[in-house]
Structures are given as C-alpha cells and as structure tokens.
C-alpha positions in Angstrom: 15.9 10.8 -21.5 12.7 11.8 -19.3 12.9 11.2 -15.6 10.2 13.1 -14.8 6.5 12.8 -15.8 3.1 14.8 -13.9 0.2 13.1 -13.7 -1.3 15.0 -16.2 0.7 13.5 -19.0 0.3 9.6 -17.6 -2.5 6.9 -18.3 -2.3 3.3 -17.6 0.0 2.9 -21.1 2.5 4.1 -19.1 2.4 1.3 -16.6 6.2 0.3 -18.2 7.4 3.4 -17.4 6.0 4.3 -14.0 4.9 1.3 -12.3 1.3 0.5 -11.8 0.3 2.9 -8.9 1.3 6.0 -10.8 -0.2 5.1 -14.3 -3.2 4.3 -12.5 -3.1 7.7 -10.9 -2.6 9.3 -13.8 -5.2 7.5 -15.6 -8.0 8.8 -13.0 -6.4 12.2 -12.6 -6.5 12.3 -16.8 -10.0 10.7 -17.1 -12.1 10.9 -13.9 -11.7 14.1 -12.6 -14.9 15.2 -15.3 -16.8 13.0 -13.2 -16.3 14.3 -10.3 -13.6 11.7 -9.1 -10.8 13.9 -6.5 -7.5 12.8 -7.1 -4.6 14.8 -5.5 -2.1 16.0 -8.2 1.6 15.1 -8.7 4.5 13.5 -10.9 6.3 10.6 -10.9 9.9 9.9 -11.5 10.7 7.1 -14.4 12.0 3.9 -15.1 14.5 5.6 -17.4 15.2 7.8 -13.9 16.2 4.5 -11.4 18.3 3.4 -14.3 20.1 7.0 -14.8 20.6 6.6 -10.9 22.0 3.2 -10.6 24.2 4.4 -13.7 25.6 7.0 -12.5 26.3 5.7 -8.6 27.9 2.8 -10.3 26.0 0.8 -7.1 24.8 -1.9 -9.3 27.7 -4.3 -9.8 28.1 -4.2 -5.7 24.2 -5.4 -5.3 24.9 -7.8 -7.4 27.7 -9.6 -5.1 25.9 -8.6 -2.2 22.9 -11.1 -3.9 25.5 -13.6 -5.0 24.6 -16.7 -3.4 21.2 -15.9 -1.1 19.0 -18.2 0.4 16.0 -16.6 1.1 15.1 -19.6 3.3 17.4 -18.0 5.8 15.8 -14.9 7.2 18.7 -13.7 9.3 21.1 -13.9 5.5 18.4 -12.1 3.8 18.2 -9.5 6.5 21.8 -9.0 6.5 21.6 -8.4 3.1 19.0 -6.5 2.1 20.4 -4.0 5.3 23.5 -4.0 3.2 22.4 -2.9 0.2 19.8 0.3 1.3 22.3 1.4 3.2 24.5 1.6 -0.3 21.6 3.5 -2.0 20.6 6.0 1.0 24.3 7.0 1.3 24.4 7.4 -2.6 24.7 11.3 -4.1 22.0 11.8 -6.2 22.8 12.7 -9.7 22.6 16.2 -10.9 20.5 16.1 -13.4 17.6 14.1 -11.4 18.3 16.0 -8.1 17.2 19.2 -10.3 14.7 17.9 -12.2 12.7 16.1 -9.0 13.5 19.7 -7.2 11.8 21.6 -10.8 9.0 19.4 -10.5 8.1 20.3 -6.7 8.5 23.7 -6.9 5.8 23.6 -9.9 3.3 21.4 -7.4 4.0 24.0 -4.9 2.9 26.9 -7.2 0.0 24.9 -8.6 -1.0 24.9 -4.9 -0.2 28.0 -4.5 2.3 27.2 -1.7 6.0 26.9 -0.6 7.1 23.7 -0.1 3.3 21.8 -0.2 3.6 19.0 1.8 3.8 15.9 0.0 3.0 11.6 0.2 5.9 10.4 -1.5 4.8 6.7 -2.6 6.9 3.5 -4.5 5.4 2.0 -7.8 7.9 -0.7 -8.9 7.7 -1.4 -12.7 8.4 -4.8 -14.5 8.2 -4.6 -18.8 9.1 -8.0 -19.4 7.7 -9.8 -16.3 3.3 -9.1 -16.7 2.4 -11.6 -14.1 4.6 -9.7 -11.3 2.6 -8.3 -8.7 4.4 -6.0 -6.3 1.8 -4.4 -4.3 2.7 -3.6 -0.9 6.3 -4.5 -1.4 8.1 -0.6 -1.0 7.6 1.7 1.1 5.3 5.3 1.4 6.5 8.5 3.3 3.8 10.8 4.4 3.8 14.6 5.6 7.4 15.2 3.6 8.1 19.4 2.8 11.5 20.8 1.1 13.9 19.9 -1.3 16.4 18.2 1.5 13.2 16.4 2.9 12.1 15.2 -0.8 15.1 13.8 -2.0 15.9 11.9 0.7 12.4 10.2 1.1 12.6 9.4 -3.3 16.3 7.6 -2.6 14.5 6.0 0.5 11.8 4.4 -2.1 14.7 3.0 -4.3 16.2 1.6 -1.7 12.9 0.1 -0.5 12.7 -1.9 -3.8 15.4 -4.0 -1.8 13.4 -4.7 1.0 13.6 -8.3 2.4 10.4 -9.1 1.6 11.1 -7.6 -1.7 13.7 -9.6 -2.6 12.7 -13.0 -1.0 9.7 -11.9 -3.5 11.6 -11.8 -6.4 14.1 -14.4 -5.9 11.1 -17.3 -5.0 9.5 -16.2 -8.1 12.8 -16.3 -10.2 12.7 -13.2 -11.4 15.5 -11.1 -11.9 16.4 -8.5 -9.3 17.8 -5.9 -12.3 14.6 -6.4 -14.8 12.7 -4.1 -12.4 12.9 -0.8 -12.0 11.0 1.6 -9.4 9.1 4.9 -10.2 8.8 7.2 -7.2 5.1 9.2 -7.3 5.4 12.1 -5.3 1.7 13.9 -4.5 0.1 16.5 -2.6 -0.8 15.0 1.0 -4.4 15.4 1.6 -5.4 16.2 5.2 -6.5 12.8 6.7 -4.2 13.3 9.3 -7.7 15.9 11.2 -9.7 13.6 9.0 -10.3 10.0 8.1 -8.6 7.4 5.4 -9.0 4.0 4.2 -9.3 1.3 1.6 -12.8 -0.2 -0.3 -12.8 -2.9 -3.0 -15.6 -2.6 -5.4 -16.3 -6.2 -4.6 -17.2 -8.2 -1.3 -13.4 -9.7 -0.5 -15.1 -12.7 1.5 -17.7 -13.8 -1.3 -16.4 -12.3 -4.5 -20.0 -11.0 -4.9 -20.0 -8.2 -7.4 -23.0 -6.3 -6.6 -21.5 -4.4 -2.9 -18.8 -1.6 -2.0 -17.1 -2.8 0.7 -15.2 -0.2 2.9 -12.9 0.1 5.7 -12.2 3.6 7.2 -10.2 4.9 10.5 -9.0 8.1 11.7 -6.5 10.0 10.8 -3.4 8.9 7.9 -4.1 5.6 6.1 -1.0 3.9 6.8 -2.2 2.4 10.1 -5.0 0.4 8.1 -2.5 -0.6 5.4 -0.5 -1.7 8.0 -3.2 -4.0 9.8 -2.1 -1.2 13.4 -6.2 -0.3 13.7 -9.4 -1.9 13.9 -11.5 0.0 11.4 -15.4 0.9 10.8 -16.5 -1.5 8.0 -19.3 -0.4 5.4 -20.9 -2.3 3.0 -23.0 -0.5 0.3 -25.2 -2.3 -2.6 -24.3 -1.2 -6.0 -28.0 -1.4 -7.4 -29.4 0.7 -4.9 -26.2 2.9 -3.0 -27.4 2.5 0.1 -25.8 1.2 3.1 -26.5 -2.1 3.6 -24.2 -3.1 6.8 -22.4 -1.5 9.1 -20.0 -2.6 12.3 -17.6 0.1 14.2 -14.3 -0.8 14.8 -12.3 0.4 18.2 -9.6 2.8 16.0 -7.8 3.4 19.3 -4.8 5.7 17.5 -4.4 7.4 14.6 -1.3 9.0 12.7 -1.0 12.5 12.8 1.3 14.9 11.5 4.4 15.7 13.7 5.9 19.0 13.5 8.3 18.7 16.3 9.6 15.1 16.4 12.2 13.6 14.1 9.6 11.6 12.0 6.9 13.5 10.3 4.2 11.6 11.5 3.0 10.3 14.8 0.4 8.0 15.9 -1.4 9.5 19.0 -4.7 7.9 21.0 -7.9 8.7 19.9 -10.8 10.4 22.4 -13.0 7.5 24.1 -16.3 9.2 22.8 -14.8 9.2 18.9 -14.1 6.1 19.3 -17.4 5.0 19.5 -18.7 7.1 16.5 -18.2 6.0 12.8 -14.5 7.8 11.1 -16.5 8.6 8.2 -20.8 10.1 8.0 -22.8 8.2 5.8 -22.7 10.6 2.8 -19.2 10.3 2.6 -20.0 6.1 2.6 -22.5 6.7 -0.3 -20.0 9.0 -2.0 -16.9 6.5 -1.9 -19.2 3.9 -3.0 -20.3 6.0 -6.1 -16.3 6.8 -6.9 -15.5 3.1 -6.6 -18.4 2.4 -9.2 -16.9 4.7 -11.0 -13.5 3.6 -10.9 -14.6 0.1 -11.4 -16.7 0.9 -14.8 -14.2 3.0 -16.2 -11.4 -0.2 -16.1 -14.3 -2.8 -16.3 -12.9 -5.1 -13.6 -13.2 -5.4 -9.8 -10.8 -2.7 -8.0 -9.0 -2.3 -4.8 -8.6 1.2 -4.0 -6.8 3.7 -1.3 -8.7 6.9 0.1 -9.0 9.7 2.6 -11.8 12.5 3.4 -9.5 15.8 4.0 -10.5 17.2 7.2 -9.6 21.2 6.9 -11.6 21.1 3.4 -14.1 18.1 4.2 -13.7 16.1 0.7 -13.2 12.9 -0.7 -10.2 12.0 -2.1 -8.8 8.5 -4.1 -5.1 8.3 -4.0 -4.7 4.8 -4.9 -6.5 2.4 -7.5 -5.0 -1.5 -8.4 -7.1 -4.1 -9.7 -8.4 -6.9 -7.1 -6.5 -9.8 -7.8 -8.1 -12.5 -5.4 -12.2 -12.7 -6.7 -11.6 -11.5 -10.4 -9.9 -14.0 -11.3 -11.4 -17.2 -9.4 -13.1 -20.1 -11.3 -17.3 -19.5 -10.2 -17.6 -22.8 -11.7 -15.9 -24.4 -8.9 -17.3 -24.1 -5.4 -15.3 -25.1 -2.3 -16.6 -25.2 0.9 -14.5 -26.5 4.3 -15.9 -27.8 7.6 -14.3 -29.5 10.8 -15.2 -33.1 11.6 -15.0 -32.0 15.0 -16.4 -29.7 17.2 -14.1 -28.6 19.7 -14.6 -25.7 22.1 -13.3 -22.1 20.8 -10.5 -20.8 22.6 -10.5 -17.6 20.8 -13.2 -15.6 18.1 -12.7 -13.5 15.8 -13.1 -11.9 11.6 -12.1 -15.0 9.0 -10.0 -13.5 5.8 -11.4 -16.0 3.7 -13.0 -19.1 4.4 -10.4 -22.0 4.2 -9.6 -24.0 7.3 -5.6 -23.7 8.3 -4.0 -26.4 11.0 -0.6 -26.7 12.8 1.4 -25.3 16.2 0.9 -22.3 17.4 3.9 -19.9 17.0 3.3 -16.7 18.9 6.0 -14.2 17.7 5.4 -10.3 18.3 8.3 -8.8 17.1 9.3 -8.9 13.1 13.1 -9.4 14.2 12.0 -12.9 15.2 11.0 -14.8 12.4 13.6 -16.8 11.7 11.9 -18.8 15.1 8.8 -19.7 12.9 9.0 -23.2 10.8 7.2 -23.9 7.9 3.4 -25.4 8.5 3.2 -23.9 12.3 0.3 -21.1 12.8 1.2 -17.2 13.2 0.2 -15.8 16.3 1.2 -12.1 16.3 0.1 -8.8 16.9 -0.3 -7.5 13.3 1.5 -8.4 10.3 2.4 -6.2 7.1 4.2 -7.2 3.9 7.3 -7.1 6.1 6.2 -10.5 7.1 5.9 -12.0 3.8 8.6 -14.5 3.9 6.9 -16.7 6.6 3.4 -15.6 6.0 4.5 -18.2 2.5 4.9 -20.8 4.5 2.6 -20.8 7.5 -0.6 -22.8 7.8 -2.8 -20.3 9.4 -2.1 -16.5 10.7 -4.0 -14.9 14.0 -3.6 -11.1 14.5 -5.2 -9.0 17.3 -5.5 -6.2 15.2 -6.1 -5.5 11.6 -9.8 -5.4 9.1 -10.7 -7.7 6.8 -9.8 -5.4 3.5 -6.1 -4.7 5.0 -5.7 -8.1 5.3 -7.1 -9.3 1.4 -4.7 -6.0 0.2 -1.7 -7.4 2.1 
C-alpha cells in the first residue's frame, strides 16, 4: 500500500492515483524543470491513502445515510448535510500509519529546504478512475502558509473533508456520479513567497476568442487565492506567441492582498494595498514575457491549450508555476460553427463592465451578497453579487446571467 508519493516519482500516468493537479505537478517538476520551468517541490498523499483513511475511521457507512435521500435542489438540505459530514471527518483520528508517513514526508521537504518546518500550500486534487469526463476543478479547498506536524495534519483532513463540499456534492449528485468512486489526493508543497510578491493565473489561449496565438495573464499582489476567488481586480496582460511581446495591457485596482499572518488564528490575512502600488502593474514586464515563455512551454509539452496557476516570490524575485490543467472551454469548441448574439433593442446601459464570454443572458435581477442566501435565488433570475467562487455553483447552474463587482476575466473562465 503507498500513501505517499513526491513529486519527483509522479507524471501525468498517475492522474488515477493523485488526482489531476498533482500528476500535473509532477509531470512539470519531472520534465520541465531542464527548461527552465520553476515548480516548487512536494508530495502528494494517494488514492490508496483516502481509502486507508475512510477504512480505518469506519466514517463511510455514516456518509452514506447522511446522503440517503438528498435533493440538491434544496440548498438549505444540502447545507445541512454536507456540514454534517466534514464535521465527521475533521473530528476523525488520523490513522497511524498515514499520520507518520505525511509527518516522514515533511520533515524530508523541510531538509531538502534546508529548514524546520518549511512552510507549506497544502492543495486538494480529487481523483476519478472510472469516471474520465469528471471535471472537479475548483471544487476543494487550498490552505496556504501551513508549518508543523499539528498544523499539516489538520489542513490534509480539512482537504478530505472538502471533497464534501456543497458544491461538491450537488456536483456529483447532478452528474450521477457516485459520491464513493472518488477519492482525493492531498498535494502538499513548499509556499513560495507571493505573499511580499505577486500571483496569478494565464491560459495559453485568449478565454474570450479561443484565439491560439496570445498568453493571456491575470496578476495581483500578494497570495493567489484572492484572484481564484474573484476578491481583486487584477492587471491583465496579453502577450503574442509569435513574437513574445506585450501586445495589451489594462491595470486593475488590486485594492488588498493576502498576506501571511503570524499572529492571528488564520495563517493568512488580506490587508489594503498602498494607493501609489495600486496604480503600478503587480508584475514588470520581464516577468510578463517570462510567464508567457513558461506557458508556451507548458502548452507544447502537453500539446493542448492550458490554464495555469502562478506566483513571482518576492524575497528571491522568481517565477514560479504551481498549477497546470488543461483549458476546457476553447479546446474543445466546434470552429466550424460561429455564433454571434445581438439585442433587437437598444436600451440605455444602467451599468458597464468586462463580458466572460459573449452570450446574451435575460431574466430578474436577484441581488444576493451573502453565500448563506442562496436558497432566495430561483432558477432563470440574474445574479447580482459581490463576487462569486465555486461555493456558488449550485445556482450559478441555474441562473440566466451573473453580475459581480469584482473579479478578472481569467478567474471567472477558471471558475
């Protein structure tokens, strides 16, 4: 039985076994680092692991009368629910044998790093053998400036747990897949200093047009999670691939960024950024160029359009990728087939903004600003919110249209 793997013994084969985030990492840790591709070290625990956990907790029989009889239809029953059952897991003693193994493995990062207790991103990659055309991207959760064996454990059973998200579940069950056919690998990597430097996400294909020939890049200050989660408007780049230079440009108003927090009870912090940085670019243009030339990379070396994660480390001023999926939106749309969408009428604007996509959407307008909520929205009204993140996903299904304040493009298309 392994439950643990480093990234050094992982490729994209292994996408069964660790999910599709890890494999990937351990593909471009295996592959790209010759060419100059930074990708911060780290292991993974396995499929074989959550199963040896759920084994030995003997939690799964009580999940599966917890999900006897859901409706995911009803948010407040799903909520109740879900609640239930990573509640169950968090409170769960870890077996033995992976408690000492997933301790073994981070002492070894720590020496390869030649520190005690490096600090760690501890990052969900659900895997799915028998189900290929499951996509669970965005679905479980991350944990970010995480040091010590106490601190370590607690954020891996947190990942499990986050396999049972609502939205993971309303995922699954809408999809009819079963809830005990996946499993979840927990990646656990060294954090690279975005937090005094910059972070963000670039496809290696325009998300608007699907045109193949630009880098387009999103990048704020500070951790990543804020533009993952829609919380800043970021600087956009867009670079041509012929050529590597910039081609377009537009600064966004990145008003906070996520720090580290030494003294709080949560490791991170988000915390307002100086008026004069926020009207410079998060990242110079050589660092542009250079993420435009990894994403090439990246691209070439799976042969298919890419959605990637990355952050510039601010103590040692380099690039690093720490995510890499394939873009599922453009790569797989019919070019034979154009649509195009106008309004018959021409109605004054009320409001401007950035289109995700160029479809028209129609229908009441529901303003609701807090996630605890949704169970006000019905299906075919409009989203009017603040921000939304995967949390949202069982109305963002059934809405006509959605209208955030804040949030790029890219976070949007990744969401």
């Amino acid at each position: 039985m392994i439950l643990i793997k480093f990234y050094k013994d992982l490729g994209i084969k292994d996408v069964p076994t660790v999910g599709g985030k890890n494999a990937s990492l351990g593909e471009m840790f295996r592959t790209l680092t010759a060419k100059n591709i930074r990708v911060p070290n780290g292991f993974a625990t396995t499929s074989e692991a959550y199963r040896h956990f759920f084994s030995e907790t003997g939690l799964m029989q009580e999940i599966r009368k917890i999900l006897k009889g859901l409706d995911t239809h009803n948010v407040n029953d799903l909520a109740r629910r879900g609640q239930k059952i990573r509640e169950l897991i968090v409170k769960a003693e870890f077996p033995e044998k992976l408690k000492k193994e997933i301790i073994t493995a981070y002492e070894k990062l720590s020496k390869l790093y030649k520190t005690k207790n490096v600090h760690v991103a501890v990052r969900s990659s659900a895997t799915a053998e028998d189900l290929p055309d499951a996509s669970f991207a965005g679905q479980q959760d991350t944990y970010l400036n995480i040091s010590g064996h106490e601190a370590l454990l607690i954020a891996v059973k947190k990942c499990i747990a986050s396999l049972f998200t609502n939205r993971a579940i309303s995922y699954r069950q809408d999809k009819g897949f079963d809830h005990f056919k996946i499993a979840l690998s927990v990646g656990v990597q060294k954090m690279v200093r975005s937090d005094v430097g910059s972070s963000g996400v670039m496809f290696s294909i325009d998300t608007e047009s699907g045109f193949k020939n630009v880098v387009l890049i999103n990048s704020i200050y500070g951790l990543g999670e804020n533009i993952v989660q829609g919380k800043v408007n970021p600087d956009e780049f867009m670079v041509f691939k012929p050529t590597g230079e910039i081609i377009f440009r537009a600064r966004g108003r990145k008003r906070i960024k996520m720090i580290y927090d030494h003294s709080g009870a949560k490791p991170v912090k988000d915390v307002p950024v100086a008026a004069k940085d926020q009207l410079e670019y998060s990242i110079t243009d050589a660092q542009v160029k250079e993420l435009a030339r990894a994403a090439m990379i990246i691209e070439e070396h799976y042969n298919r359009p890419m959605d990637m994660e990355w952050a510039v480390d601010g103590v040692e001023n380099k690039v690093y990728i720490v995510q890499a999926r394939p873009e599922t939106i453009h790569s797989v749309r019919d070019y034979s087939i154009i649509e195009e969408y106008t309004i018959a009428s021409h109605p004054s604007p009320i409001v401007r903004g950035k289109s995700v996509g160029n479809k028209i959407g129609a229908g009441q307008a529901n303003r609701i600003m807090d996630i605890k909520d949704i169970s006000k929205f019905k299906k075919g009204q409009v989203l009017v919110t603040d921000m939304t993140d995967p949390d949202w996903e069982p109305i963002m299904k059934i809405a006509s249209a959605i209208v955030t304040d804040k949030g790029g493009r890219t976070c949007h298309a990744a969401i």
